[in-house]
DRENMAR-805662 format. One line per field, with one value per residue: chain; x, y, z of N, C-alpha, C, O, CB in turn. Coordinates in steps of 0.2 Angstrom, whole numbers. Glycine has a CB too. Example, Ala and Ser with C-alpha at 12.3 -4.5 7.8 and 13.67 -1.06 7.14 Angstrom:
2
ch	(A:A)
n.c1	(66:64)
n.c2	(-28:-11)
n.c3	(39:35)
ca.c1	(62:68)
ca.c2	(-22:-5)
ca.c3	(39:36)
c.c1	(66:64)
c.c2	(-16:0)
c.c3	(39:39)
o.c1	(71:67)
o.c2	(-17:6)
o.c3	(42:40)
cb.c1	(57:70)
cb.c2	(-22:-3)
cb.c3	(45:29)
This chain:
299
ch	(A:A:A:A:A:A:A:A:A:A:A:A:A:A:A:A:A:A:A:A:A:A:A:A:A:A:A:A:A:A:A:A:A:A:A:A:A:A:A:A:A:A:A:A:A:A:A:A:A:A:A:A:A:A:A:A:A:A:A:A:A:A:A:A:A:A:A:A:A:A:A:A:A:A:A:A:A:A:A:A:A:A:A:A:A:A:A:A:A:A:A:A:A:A:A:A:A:A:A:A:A:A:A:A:A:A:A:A:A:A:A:A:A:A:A:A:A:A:A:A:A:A:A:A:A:A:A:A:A:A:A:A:A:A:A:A:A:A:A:A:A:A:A:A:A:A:A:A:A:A:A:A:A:A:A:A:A:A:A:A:A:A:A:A:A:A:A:A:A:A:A:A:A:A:A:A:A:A:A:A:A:A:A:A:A:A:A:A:A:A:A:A:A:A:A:A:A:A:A:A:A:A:A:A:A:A:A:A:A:A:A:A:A:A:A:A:A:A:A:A:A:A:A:A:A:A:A:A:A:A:A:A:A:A:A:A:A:A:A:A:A:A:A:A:A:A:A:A:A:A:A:A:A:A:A:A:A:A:A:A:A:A:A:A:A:A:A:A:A:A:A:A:A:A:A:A:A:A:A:A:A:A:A:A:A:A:A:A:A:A:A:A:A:A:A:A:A:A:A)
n.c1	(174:158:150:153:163:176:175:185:187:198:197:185:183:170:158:152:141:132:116:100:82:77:68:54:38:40:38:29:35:44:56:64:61:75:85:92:95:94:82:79:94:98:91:92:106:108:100:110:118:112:106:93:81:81:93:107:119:133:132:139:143:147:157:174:179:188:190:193:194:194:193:188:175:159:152:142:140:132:119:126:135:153:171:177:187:195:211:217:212:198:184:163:150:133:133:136:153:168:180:194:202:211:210:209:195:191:184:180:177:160:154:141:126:126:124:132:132:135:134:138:139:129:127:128:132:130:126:108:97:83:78:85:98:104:113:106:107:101:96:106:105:109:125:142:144:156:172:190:197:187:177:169:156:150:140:132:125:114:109:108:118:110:111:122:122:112:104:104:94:102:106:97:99:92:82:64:52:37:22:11:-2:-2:-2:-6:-8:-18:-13:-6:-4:-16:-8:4:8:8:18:27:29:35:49:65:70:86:96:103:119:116:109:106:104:93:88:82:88:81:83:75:61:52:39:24:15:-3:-8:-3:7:11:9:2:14:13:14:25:29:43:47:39:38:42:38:48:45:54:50:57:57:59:63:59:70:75:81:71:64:52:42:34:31:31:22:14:17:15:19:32:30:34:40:50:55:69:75:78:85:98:104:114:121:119:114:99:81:65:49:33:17:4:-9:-9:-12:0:2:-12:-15:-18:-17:-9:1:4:14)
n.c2	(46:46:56:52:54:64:83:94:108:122:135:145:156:172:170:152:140:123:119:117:112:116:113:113:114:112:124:126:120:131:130:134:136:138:135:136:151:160:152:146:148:140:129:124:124:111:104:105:98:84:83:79:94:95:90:94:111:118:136:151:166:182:175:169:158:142:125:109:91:76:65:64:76:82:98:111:131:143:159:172:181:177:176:161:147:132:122:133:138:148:143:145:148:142:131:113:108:100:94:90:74:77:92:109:120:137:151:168:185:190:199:206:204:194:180:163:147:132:116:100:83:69:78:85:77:78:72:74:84:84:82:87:96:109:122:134:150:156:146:138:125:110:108:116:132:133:129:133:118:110:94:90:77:68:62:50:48:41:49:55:67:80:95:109:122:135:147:164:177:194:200:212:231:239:233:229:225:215:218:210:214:220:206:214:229:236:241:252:271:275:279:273:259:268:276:265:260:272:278:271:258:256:244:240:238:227:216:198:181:180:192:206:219:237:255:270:279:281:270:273:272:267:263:260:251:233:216:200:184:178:168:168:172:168:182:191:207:216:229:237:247:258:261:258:246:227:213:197:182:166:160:165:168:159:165:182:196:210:222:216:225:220:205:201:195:177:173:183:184:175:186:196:190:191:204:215:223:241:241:245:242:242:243:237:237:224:213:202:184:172:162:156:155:173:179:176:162:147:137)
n.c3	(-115:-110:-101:-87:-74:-65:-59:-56:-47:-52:-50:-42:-49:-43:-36:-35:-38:-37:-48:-50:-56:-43:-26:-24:-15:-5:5:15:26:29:18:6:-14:-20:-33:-52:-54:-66:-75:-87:-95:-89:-96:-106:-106:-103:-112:-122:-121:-121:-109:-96:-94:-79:-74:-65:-64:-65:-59:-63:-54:-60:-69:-73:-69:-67:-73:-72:-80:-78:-88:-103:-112:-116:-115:-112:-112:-104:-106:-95:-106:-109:-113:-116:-115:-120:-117:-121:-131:-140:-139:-143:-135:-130:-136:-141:-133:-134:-122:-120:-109:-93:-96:-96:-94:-95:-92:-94:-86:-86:-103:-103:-92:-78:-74:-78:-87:-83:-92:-91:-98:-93:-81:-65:-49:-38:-20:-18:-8:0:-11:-22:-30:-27:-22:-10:-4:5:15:17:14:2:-8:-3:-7:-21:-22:-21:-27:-26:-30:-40:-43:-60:-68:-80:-98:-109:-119:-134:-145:-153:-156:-165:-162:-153:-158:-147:-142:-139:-122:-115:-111:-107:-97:-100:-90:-86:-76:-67:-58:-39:-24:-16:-22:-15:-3:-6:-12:-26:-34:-35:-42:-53:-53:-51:-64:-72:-72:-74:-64:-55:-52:-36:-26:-17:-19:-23:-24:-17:-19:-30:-25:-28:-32:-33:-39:-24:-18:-11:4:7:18:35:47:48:38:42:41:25:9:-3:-20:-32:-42:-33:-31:-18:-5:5:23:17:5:-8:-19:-19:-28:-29:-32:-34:-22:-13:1:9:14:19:25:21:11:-6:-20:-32:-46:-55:-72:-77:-88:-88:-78:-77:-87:-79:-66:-74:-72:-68:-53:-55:-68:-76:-73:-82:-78:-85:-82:-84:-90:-91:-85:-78:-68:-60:-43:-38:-28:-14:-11:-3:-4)
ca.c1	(169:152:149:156:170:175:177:191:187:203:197:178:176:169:152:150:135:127:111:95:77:75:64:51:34:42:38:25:41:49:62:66:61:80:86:95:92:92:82:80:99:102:91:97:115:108:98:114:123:108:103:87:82:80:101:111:122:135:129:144:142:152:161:181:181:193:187:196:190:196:192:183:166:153:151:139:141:126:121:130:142:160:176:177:194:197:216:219:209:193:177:161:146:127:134:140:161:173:184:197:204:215:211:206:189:191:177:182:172:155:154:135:124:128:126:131:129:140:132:142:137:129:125:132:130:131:122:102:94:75:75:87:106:101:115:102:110:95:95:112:104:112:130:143:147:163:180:197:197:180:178:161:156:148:136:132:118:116:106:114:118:107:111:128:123:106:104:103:94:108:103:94:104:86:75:58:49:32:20:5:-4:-6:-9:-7:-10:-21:-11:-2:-11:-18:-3:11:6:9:26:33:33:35:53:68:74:92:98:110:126:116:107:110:102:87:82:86:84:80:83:72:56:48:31:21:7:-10:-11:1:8:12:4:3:18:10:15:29:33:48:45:36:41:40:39:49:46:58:46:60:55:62:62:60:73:76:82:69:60:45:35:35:27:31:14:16:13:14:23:32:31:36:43:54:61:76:78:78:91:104:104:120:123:120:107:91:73:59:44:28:11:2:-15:-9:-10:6:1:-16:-21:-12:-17:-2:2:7:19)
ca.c2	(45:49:59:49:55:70:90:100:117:125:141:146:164:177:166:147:133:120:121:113:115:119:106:113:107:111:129:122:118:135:129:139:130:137:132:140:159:161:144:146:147:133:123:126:122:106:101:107:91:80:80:82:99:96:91:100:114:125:142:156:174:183:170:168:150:137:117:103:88:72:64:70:74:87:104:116:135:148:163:180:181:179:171:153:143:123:121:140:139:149:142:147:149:139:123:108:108:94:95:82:74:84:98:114:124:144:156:175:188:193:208:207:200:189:172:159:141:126:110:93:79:69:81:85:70:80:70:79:85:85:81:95:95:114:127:139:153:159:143:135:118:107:108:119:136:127:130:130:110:106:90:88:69:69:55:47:47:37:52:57:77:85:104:112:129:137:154:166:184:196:203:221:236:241:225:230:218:214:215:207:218:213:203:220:234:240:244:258:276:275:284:267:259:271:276:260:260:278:278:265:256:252:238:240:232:221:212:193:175:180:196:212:227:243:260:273:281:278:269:277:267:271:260:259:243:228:212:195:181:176:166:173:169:170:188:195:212:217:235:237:254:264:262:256:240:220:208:191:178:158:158:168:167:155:168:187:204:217:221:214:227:215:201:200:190:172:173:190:182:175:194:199:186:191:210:214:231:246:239:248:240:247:239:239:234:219:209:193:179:168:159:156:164:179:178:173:154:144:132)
ca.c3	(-110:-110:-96:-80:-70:-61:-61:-50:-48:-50:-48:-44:-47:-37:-33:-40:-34:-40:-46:-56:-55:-35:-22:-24:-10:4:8:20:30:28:14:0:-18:-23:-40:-55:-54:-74:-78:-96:-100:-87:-96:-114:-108:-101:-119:-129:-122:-121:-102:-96:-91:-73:-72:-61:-67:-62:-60:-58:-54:-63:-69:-67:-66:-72:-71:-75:-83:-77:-91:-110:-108:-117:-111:-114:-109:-108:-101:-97:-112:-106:-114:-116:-118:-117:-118:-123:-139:-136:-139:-143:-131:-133:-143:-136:-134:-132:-117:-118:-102:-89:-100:-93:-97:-92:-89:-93:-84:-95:-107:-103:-88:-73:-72:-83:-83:-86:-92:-93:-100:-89:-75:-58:-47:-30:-15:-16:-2:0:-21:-27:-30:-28:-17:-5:-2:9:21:19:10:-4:-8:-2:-14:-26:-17:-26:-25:-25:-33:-41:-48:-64:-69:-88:-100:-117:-125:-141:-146:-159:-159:-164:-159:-151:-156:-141:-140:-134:-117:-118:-110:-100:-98:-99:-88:-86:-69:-66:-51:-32:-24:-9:-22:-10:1:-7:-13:-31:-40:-34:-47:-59:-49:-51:-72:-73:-72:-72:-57:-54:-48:-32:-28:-12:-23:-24:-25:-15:-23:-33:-22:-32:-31:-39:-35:-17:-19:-4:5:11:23:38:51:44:36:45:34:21:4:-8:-25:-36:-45:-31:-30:-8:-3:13:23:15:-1:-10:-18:-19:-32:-25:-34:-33:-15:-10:9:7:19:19:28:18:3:-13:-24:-41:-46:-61:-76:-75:-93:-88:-74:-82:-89:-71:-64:-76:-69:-62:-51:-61:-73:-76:-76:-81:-77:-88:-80:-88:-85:-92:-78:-79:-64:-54:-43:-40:-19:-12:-12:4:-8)
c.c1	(163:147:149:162:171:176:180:190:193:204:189:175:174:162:150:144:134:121:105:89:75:70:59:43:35:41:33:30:46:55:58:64:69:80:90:90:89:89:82:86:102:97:89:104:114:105:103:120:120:105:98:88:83:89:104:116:128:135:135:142:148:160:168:182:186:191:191:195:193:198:188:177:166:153:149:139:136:124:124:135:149:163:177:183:194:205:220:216:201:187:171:155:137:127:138:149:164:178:187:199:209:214:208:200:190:187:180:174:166:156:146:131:129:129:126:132:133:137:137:137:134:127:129:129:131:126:115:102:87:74:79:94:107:107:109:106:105:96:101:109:107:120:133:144:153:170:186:197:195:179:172:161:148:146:135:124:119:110:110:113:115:105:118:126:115:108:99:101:100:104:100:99:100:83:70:54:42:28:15:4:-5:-2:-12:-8:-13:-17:-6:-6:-12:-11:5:11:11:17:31:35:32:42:58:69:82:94:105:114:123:111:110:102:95:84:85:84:86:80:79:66:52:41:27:12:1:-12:-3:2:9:7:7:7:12:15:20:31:39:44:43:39:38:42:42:44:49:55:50:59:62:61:64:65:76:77:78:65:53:39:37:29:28:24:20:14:13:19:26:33:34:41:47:58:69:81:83:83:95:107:109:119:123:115:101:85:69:51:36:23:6:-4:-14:-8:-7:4:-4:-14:-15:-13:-11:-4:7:14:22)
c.c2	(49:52:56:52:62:79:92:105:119:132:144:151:166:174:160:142:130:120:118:117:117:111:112:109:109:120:132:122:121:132:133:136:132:136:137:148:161:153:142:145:141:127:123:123:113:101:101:100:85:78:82:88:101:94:96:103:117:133:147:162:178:183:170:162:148:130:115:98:81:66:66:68:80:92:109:125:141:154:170:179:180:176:166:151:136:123:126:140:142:144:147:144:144:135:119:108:101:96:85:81:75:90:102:121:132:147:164:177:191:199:209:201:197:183:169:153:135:119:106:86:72:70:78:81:71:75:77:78:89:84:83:93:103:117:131:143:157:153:137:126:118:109:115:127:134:133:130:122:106:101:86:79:69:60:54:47:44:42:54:65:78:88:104:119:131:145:158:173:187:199:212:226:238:238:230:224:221:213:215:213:215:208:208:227:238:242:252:264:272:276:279:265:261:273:271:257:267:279:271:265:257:248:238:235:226:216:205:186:176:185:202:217:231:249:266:277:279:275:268:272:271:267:258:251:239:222:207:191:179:176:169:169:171:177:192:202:218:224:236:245:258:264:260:245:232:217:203:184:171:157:163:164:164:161:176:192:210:216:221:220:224:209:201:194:183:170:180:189:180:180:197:196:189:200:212:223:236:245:243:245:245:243:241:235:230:216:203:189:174:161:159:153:169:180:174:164:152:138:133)
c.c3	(-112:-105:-88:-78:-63:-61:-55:-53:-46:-48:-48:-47:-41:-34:-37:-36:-41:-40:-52:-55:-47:-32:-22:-19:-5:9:15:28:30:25:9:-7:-21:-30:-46:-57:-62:-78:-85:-98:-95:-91:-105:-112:-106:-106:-123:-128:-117:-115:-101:-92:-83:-69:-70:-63:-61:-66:-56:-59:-55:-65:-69:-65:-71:-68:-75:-74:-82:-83:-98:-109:-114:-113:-114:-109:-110:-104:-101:-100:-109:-112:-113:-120:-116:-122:-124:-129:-136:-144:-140:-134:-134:-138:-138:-139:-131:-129:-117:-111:-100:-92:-94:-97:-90:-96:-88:-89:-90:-96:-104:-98:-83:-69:-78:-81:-86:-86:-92:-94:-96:-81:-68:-54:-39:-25:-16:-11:-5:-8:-24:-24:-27:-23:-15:-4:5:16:22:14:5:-3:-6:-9:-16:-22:-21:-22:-23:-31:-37:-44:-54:-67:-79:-88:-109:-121:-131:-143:-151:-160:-159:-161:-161:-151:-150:-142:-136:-128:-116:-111:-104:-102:-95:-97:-86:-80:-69:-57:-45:-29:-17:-13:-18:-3:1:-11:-23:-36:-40:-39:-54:-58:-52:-58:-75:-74:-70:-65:-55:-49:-41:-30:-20:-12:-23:-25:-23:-16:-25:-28:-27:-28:-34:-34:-30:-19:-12:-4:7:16:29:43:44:42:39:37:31:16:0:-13:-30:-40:-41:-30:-22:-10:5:16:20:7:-6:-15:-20:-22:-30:-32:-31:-27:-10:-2:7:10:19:23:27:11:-3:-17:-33:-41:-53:-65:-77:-81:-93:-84:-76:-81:-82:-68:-67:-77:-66:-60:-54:-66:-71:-79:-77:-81:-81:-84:-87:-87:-88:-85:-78:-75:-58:-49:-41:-33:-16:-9:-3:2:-13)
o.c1	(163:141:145:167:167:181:178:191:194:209:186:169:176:161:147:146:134:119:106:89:70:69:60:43:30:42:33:28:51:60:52:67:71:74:90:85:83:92:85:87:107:98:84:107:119:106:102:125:123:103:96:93:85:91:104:119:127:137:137:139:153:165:169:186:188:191:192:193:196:203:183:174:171:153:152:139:136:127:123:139:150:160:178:185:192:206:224:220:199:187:173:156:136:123:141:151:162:181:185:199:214:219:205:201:189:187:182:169:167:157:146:131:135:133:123:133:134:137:142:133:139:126:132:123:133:121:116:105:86:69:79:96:113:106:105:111:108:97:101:114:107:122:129:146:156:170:187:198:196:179:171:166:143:150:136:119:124:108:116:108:118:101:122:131:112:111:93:105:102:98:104:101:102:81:71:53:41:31:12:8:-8:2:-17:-8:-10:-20:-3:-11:-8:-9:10:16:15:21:37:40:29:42:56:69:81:93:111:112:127:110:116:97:91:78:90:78:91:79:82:65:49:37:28:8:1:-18:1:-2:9:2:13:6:7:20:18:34:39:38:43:44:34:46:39:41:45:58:47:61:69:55:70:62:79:74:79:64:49:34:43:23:26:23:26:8:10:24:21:35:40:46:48:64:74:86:89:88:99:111:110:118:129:111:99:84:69:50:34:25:6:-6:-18:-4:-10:4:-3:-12:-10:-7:-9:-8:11:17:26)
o.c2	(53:51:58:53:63:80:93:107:118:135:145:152:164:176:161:141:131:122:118:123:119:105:116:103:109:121:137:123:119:131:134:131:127:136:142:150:163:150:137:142:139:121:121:119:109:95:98:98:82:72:87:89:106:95:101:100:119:135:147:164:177:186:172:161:150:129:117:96:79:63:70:64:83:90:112:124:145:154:174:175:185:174:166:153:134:124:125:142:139:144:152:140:144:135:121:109:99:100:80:86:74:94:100:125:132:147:166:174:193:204:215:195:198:181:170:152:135:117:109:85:68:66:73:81:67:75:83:74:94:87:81:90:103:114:131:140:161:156:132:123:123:112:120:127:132:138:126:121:101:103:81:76:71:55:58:46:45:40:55:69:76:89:101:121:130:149:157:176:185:200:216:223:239:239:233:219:226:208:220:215:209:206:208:232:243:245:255:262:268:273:280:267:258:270:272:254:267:280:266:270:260:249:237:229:222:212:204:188:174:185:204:219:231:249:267:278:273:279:264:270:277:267:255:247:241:222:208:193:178:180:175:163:177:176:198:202:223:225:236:248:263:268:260:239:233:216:203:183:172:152:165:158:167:162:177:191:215:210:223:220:226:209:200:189:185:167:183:192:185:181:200:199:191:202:209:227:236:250:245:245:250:239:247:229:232:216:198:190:169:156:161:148:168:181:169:162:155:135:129)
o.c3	(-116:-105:-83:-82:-58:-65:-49:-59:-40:-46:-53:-47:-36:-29:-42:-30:-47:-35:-58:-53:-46:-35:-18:-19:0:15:19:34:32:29:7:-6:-24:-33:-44:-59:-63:-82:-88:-104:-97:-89:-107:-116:-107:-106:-129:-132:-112:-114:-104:-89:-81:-64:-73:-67:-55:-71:-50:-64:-51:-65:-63:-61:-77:-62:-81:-68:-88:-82:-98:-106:-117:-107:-119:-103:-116:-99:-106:-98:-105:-117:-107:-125:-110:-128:-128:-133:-132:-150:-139:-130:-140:-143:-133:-144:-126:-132:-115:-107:-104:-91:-88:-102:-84:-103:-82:-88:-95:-93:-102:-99:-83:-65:-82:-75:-92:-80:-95:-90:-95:-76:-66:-54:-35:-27:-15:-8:-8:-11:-30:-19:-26:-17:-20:-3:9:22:26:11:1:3:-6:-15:-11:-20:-25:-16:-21:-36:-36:-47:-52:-67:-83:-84:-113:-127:-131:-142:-156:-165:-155:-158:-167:-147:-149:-145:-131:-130:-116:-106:-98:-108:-90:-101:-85:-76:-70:-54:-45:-33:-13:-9:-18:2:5:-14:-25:-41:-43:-43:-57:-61:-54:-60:-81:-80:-66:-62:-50:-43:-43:-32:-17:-7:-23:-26:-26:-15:-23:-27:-30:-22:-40:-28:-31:-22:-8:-8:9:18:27:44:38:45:40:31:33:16:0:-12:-31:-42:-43:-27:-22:-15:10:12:18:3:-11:-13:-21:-21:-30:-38:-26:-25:-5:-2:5:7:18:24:30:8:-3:-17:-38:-37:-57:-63:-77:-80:-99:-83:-75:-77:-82:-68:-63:-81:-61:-64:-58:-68:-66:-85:-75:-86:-79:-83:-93:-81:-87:-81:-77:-78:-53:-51:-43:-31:-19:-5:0:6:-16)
cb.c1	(172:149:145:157:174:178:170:201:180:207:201:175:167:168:146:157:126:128:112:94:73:69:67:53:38:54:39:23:42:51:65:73:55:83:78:97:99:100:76:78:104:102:85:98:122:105:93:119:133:109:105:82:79:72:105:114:118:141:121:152:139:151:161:181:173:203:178:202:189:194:192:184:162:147:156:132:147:117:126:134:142:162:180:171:202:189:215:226:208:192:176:160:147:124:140:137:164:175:179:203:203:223:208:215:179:197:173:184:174:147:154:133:121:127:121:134:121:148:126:147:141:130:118:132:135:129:128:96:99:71:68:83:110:92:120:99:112:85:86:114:98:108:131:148:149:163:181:206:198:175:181:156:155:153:126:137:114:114:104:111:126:104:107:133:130:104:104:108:89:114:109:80:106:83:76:55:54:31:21:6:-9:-13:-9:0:-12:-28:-8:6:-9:-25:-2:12:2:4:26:32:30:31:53:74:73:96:99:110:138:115:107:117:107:86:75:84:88:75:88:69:53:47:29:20:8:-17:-16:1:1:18:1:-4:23:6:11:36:30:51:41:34:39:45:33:59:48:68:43:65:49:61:63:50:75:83:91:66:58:43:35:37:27:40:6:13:13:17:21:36:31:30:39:51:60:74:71:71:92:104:99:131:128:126:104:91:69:60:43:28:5:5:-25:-1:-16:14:5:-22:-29:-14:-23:1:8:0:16)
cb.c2	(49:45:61:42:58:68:95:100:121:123:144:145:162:186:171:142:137:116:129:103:110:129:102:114:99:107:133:115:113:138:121:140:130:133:131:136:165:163:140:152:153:133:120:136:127:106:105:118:93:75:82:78:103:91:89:97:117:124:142:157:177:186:168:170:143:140:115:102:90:71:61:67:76:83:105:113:134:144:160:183:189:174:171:150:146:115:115:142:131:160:140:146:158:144:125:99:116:91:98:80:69:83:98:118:117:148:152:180:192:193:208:207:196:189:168:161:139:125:109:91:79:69:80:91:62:89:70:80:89:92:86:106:93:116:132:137:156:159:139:135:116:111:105:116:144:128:123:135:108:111:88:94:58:75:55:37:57:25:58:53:81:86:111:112:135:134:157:166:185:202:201:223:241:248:215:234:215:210:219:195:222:207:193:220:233:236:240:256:288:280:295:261:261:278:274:254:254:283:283:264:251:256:231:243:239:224:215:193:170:178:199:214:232:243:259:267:284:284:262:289:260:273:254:263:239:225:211:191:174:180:164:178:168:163:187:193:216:212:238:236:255:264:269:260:241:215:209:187:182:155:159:171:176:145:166:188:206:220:232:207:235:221:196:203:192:167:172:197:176:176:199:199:178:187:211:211:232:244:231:254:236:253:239:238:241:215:212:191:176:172:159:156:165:188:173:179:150:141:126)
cb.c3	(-104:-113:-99:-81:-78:-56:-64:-48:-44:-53:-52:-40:-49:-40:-33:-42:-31:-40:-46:-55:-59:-35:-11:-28:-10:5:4:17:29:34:12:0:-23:-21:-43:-60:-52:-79:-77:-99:-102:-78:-91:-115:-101:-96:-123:-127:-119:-124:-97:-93:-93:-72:-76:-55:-71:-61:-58:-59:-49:-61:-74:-59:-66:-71:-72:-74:-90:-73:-87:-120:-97:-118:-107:-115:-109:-109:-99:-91:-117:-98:-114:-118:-115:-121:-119:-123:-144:-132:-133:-151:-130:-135:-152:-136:-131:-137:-109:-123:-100:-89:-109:-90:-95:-91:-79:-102:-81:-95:-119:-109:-92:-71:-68:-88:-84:-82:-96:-87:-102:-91:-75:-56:-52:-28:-6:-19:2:3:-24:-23:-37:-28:-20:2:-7:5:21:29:8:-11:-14:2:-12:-39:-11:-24:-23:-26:-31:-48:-40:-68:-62:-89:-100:-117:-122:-150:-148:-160:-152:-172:-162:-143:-162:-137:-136:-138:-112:-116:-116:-96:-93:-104:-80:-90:-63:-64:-51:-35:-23:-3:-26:-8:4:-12:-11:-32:-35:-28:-46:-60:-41:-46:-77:-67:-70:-75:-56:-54:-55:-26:-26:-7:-29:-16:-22:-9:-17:-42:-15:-36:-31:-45:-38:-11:-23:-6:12:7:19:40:56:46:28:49:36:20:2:-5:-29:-40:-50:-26:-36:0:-5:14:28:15:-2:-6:-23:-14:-37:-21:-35:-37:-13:-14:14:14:29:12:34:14:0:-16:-22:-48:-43:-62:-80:-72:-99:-87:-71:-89:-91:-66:-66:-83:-64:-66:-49:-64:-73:-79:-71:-88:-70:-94:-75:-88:-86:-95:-75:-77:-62:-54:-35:-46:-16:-4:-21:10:-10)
């Protein structure tokens, strides 16, 4: 087979979706743009067995899965490092693997990081919605989270394979992540700023699909009340009251009213997705501009 058929999830893990590039467009219309949280290793596993990157994946957290292959297909696997087995032989990680048919593809928990990402050949062929095959966890759109006995259908591509293995950076221990300032700097005293890459963060355990909450030193405002909604992008980093700040991630809130005081780098995201409970950021301030304008966007 060349990537037609179907996948039973016979076991999903502690959190599984499907998930491609997001719908992007629509947050005009309070939707979410969604999409794989780590895009870079989702769209590595979708080159590693010749789909384009924009094919739908499955993305688990803190993997635990077991998928069976109705038929032989290609499968690439990237991501939070885990154990990989097809028909108890393990596998390597970031190369395409051959899954023959009825066989069984299992997903140990990772040694490092959080999400990782299961391309097949072909790509996941779920009914979109508004564009996107994309799970939401923020607004319930796109397919359900994978179930024991969820049955995805997996569509065909006459591309040909032309990597055995994509070497991977291993994941850093405390990612130093990059923040563009603003676009509400001004609402916190002179010295927040300096606060918020003065020491690490840690990432707490209520963290998930739409944003990392941190824990760490308070970044204290100078200006009180709240700001009317306004625009939010993936990286923004919200300050609620308790000064503790929010890193906005894939299923984030199109709209927000807590100050931005920065947003981080659009090439550290990634980093930031694959954050599990416990991790320590540390944030360096940057003047690179990844994405104009830095004013908060209404799309």
């Amino acid at each position: 087979m060349d990537g037609s058929g179907v996948i039973e999830v016979v076991e999903p893990g502690p959190y599984a979706t499907v998930q491609d590039l997001g719908r992007p467009g629509y947050a005009h219309l309070g939707v979410p743009r969604s999409g794989a949280a780590d895009s870079r290793s989702a769209a590595l596993a979708n080159r590693l067995v010749g789909n384009p990157e924009s094919a739908a994946v499955i993305e688990l957290t803190y993997g635990g899965a077991v998928l069976r292959f109705a038929q032989g297909v290609w499968v690439a696997v990237t991501g939070a490092v885990c154990p990989v087995e097809v028909e108890g032989r393990t596998v390597g990680m970031s190369g395409p693997v051959w899954v023959s048919a009825n066989a069984e593809l299992r997903i140990g928990m990772p040694s490092c990081g959080l999400r990782t990402y299961v391309a097949v050949r072909g790509g996941i062929t779920v009914e979109p919605v508004l564009g996107s095959r994309s799970t939401d966890s923020l607004s319930g759109l796109g397919p359900r989270p994978l179930q024991r006995g969820t049955v995805l259908p997996v569509g065909s591509t006459g591309a040909t394979l032309s990597v055995d293995l994509a070497p991977v950076a291993p994941f850093a221990r405390q990612p130093v992540v990059g923040v563009i300032r603003g676009p509400r700097d001004d609402w916190f005293t002179p010295d927040a700023l300096r606060d918020l890459c003065a020491e690490p963060y840690e990432v707490t355990s209520e963290s998930n699909r739409v944003g990392l909450r941190l824990s760490g030193r308070p970044l204290t405002r100078s200006r009180q009340g709240e700001l009317p909604s306004e625009g939010m992008v993936s990286g923004a980093i919200q300050v609620p009251p308790n000064g503790q700040p929010i890193v906005f991630l894939a299923d984030h809130p199109p709209t927000g009213g807590y100050p931005v005081i920065g947003v981080v780098r659009r090439s550290d995201l990634p980093a930031v997705a694959q954050c599990r409970p416990g991790t320590r950021i540390l944030f360096r301030l940057t003047g690179v501009q990844e994405w104009p304008p830095t004013k908060p966007m209404s799309a």
